[in-house]
N, C-alpha and C positions, 0 to 999 in steps of 0.2 A: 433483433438487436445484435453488433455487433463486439465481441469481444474486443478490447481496447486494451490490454494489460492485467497483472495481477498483483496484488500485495501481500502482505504479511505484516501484523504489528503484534507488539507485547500483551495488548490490553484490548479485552473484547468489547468495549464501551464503542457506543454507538457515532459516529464521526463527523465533526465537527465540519460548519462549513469551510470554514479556514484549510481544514484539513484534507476535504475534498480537493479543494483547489491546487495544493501541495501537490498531491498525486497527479491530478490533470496535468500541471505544469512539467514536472519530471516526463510523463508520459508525452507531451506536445501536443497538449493541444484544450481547448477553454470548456471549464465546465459546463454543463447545458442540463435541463430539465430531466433528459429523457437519461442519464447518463446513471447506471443500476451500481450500486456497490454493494458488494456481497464480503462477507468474510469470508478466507481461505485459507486460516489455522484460530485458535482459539488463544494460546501463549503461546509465545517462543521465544526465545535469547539468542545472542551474540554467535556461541557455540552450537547450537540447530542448525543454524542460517549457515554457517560456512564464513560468513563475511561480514564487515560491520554495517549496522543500519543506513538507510541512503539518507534521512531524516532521523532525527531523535527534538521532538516540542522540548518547550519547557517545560512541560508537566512529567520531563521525560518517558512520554511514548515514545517507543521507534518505530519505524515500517521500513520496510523491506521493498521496492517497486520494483517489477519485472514488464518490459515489454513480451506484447504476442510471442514472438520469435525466439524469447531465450529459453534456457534450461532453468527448471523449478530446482530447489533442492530438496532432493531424495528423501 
C-alpha cells in the first residue's frame, strides 16, 4: 500500500463517506476500495496545527490535509 497523504481532524469519530472523498479530492486523486484511512492525532485545534483547517463540514469538523512531501507539524 502506498502512502497517499496525511490528515489531521478535531474529532476522532469515524469518517464519513462524504468525507473520505473530501480528502481524496484535496489529495487528487478518486476514492477507491483499497484506499486505508488511519487517524494521525486524536484532537487538535486551530493553534496545534499552525494554520487554519483546509476543510471545516457543517458539523464543524475540521481536517488538516498534507500531501506525501510536505512538513507535518511538530
Amino acid at each position: 500500500m502506498k502512502l497517499r497523504g496525511k490528515f489531521y481532524s478535531n474529532d476522532p469519530s469515524d469518517l464519513s463517506t462524504a468525507e473520505k472523498h473530501l480528502i481524496c479530492h484535496h489529495l487528487g486523486f478518486l476514492l477507491e476500495d483499497d484506499i486505508l484511512f488511519e487517524p494521525t492525532a486524536w484532537s487538535l485545534n486551530d493553534v496545534l496545527m499552525g494554520r487554519s483547517p483546509d476543510y471545516t463540514t457543517k458539523s464543524g469538523r475540521k481536517f488538516w490535509i498534507y500531501r506525501p512531501d510536505e512538513r507535518l507539524p511538530a
